[in-house]
KOLFI-229044 format. One record per residue (C-alpha): x, y, z. Coordinates in pm, 1 decimal, decimal comma, m for minus. Last residue first. Layout:
N
+----------+----------+----------+
:        x :        y :        z :
+----------+----------+----------+
:        X :        Y :        Z :
...
+----------+----------+----------+
***
This chain:
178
+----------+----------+----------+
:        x :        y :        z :
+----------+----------+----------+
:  m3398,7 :   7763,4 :  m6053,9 :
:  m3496,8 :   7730,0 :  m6360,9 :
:  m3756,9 :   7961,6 :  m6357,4 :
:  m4136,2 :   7876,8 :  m6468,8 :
:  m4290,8 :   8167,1 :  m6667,4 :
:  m4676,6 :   8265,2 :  m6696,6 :
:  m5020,1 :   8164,6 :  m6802,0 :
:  m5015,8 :   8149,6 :  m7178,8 :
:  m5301,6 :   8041,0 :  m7353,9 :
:  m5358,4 :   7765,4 :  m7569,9 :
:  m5726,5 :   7752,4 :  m7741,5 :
:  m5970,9 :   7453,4 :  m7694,2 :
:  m6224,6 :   7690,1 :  m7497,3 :
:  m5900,0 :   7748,2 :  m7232,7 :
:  m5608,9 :   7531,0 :  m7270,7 :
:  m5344,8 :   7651,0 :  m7042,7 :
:  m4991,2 :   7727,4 :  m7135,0 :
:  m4628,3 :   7755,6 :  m6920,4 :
:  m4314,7 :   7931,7 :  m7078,3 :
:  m4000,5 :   7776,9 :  m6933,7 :
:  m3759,1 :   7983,4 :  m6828,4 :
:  m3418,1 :   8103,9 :  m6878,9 :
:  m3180,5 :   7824,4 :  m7058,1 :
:  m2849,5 :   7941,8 :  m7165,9 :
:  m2638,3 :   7866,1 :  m7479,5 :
:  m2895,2 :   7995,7 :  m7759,6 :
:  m3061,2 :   8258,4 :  m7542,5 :
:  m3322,2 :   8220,9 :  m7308,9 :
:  m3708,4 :   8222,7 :  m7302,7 :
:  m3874,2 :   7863,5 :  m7322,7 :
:  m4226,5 :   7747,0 :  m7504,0 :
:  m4559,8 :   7613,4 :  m7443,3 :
:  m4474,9 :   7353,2 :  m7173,6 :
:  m4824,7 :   7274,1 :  m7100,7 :
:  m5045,7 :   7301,4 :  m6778,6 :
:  m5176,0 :   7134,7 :  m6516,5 :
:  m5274,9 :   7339,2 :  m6222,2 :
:  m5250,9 :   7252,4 :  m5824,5 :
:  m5407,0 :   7408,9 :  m5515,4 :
:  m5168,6 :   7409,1 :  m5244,6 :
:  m5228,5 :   7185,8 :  m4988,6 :
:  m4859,3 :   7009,5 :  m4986,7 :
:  m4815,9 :   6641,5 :  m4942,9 :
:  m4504,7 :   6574,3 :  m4804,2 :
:  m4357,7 :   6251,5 :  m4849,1 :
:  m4154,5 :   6022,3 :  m4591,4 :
:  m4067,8 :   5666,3 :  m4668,4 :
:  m3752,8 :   5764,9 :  m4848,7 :
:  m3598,9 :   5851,4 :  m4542,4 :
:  m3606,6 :   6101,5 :  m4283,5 :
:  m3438,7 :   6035,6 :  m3926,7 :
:  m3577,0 :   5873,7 :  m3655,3 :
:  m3681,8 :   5586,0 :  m3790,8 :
:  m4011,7 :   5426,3 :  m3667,6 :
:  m4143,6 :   5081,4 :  m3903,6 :
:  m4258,7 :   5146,3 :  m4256,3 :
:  m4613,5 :   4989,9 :  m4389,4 :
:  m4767,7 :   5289,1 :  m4360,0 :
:  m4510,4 :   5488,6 :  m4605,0 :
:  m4491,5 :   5775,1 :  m4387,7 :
:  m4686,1 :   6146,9 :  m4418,1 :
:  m4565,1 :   6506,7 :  m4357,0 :
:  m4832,9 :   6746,8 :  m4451,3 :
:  m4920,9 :   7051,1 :  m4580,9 :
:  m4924,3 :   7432,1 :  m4597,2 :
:  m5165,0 :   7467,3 :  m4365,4 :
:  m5468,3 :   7652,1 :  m4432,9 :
:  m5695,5 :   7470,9 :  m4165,5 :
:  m5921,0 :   7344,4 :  m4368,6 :
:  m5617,3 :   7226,6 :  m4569,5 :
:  m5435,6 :   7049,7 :  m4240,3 :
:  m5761,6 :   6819,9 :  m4165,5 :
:  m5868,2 :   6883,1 :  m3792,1 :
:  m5752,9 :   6602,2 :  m3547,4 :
:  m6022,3 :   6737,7 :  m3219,5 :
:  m5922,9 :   6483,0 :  m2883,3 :
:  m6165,6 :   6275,6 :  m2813,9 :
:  m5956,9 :   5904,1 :  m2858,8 :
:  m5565,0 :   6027,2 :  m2780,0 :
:  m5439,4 :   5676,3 :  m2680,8 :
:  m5741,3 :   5470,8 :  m2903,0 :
:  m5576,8 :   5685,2 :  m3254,1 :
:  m5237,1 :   5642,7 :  m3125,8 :
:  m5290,3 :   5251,6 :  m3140,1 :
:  m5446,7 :   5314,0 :  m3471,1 :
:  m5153,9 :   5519,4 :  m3564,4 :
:  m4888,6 :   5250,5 :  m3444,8 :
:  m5082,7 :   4969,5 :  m3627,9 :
:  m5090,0 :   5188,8 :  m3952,9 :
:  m4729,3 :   5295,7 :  m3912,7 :
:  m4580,9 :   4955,8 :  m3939,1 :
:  m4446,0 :   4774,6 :  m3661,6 :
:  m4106,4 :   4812,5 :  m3590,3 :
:  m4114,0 :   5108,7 :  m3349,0 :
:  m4397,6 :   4970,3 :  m3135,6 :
:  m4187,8 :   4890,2 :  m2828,8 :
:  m4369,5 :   4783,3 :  m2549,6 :
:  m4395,9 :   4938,7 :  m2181,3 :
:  m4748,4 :   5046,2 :  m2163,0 :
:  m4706,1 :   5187,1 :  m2528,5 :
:  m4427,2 :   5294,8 :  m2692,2 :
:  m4318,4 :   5491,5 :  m3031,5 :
:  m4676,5 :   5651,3 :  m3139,1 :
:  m4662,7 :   5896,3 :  m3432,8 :
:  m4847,5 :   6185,0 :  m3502,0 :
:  m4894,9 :   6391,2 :  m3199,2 :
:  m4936,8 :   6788,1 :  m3269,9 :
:  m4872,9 :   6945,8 :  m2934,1 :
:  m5030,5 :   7328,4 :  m2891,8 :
:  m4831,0 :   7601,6 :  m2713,4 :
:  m5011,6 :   7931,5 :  m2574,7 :
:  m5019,2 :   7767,3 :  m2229,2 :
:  m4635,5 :   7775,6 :  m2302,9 :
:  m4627,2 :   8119,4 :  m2218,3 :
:  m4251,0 :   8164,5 :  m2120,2 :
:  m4225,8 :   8456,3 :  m2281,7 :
:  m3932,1 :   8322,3 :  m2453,4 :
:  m4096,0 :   7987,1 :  m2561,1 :
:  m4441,7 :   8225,1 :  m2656,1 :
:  m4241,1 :   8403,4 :  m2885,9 :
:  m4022,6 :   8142,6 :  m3051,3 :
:  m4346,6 :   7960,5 :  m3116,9 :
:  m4487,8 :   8267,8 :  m3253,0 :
:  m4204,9 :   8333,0 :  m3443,0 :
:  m4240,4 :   7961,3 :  m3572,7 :
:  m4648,8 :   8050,9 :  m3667,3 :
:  m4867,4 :   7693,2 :  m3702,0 :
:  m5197,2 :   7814,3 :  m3865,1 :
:  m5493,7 :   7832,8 :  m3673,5 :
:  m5625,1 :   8183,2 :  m3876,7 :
:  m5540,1 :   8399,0 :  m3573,0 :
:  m5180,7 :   8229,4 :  m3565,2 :
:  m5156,0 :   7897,7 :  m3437,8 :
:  m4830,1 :   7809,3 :  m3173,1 :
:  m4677,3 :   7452,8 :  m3241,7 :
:  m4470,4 :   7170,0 :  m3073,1 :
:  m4467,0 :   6862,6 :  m3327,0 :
:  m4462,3 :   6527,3 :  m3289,7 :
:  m4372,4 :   6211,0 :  m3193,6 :
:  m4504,0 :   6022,1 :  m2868,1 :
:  m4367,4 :   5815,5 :  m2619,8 :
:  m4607,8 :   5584,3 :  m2396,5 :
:  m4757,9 :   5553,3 :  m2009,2 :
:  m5077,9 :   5599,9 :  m2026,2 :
:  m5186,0 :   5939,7 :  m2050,6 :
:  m5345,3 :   6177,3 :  m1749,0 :
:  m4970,2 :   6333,7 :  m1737,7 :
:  m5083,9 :   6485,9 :  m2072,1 :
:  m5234,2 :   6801,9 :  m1955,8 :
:  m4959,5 :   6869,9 :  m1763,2 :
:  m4656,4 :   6827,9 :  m1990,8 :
:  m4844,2 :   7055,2 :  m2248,5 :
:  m4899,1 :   7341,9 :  m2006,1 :
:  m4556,2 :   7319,7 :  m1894,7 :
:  m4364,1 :   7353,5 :  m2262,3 :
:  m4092,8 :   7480,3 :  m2175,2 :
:  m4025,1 :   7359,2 :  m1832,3 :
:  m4058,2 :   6985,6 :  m1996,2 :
:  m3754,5 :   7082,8 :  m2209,1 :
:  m3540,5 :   6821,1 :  m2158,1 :
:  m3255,2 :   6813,0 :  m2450,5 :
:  m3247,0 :   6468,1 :  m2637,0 :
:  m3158,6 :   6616,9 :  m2946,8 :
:  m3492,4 :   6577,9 :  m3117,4 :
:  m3623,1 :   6772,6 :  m2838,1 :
:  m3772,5 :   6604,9 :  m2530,4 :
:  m4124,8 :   6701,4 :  m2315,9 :
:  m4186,4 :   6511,4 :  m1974,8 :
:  m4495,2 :   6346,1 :  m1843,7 :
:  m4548,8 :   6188,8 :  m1489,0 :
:  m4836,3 :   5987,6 :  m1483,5 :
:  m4621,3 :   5657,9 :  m1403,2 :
:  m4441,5 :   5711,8 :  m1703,5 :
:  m4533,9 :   5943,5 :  m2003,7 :
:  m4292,8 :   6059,6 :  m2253,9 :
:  m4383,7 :   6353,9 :  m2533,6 :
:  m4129,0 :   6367,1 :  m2843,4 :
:  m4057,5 :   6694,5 :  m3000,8 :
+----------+----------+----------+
***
């Protein structure tokens, strides 16, 4: 979703360019008090735990609750008229960083997420993805050894993963090849 403020009048935009300000009310409201800018992000409903839900989303958009509906800024396009696509993301997050100063930007582990999308910082805006996107997931990671596979003699299965535990090598499960 992108967020556009002018004059103190805010309106809410899919990636497609469809209005959807009378979607997401509550959001359009509360951010009229903005300068006037464009913002990127994300239009979310948390679950009990404060994790984004889609079927909650989808819930509160047909319900027409969008009170329920949180906006996740992460990337600022204008400001007060000038065009901060080309500069790199740094400048554009520090400038979004001043815009939304006050507002709570909880870490997306602590709050079980499954991750993040970041952008090279020294990339200017593109709309689409690229190869100066990565997603960092949260999920706890292991290393472990290729120990072994399970197939037969033309066809590949799985790979058999090992752990070193008090210097011995112990299996830990199967990775699929799929």
């Amino acid at each position: 979703m992108q967020l556009r403020v002018e004059g103190g009048k805010a309106e809410m935009r899919t990636g497609k360019g469809l209005d959807w300000t009378a979607k997401f009310d509550a959001i359009a409201q509360a951010a009229a008090n903005l300068p006037d800018c464009l913002i990127d992000g994300e239009a979310v409903v948390l679950d009990a735990q404060g994790i984004p839900d889609f079927g909650l989303l989808q819930d509160a958009l047909s319900e027409r609750q969008s009170d329920r509906i949180a906006f996740f800024a992460f990337d600022l396009l204008f400001l007060d008229g000038e065009d901060l696509r080309r500069l790199p993301l740094a400048d554009r997050k520090a400038r979004l960083e001043t815009v939304l100063s006050g507002l709570p930007a909880p870490a997306a582990c602590r709050m079980g997420l499954e991750g993040i999308i970041s952008k090279r910082l020294s990339a200017p805006y593109r709309s689409e993805r690229s190869g100066a996107w990565t997603k960092a997931k949260c999920r706890a990671g292991q290393e472990v050894v290729i120990a072994g596979w399970t197939g037969t003699r033309s066809k590949l299965r799985s790979l058999v993963a090992g752990v070193y535990r008090d210097g011995v090598l112990v299996p830990v499960g199967r990775i699929g090849t799929g």
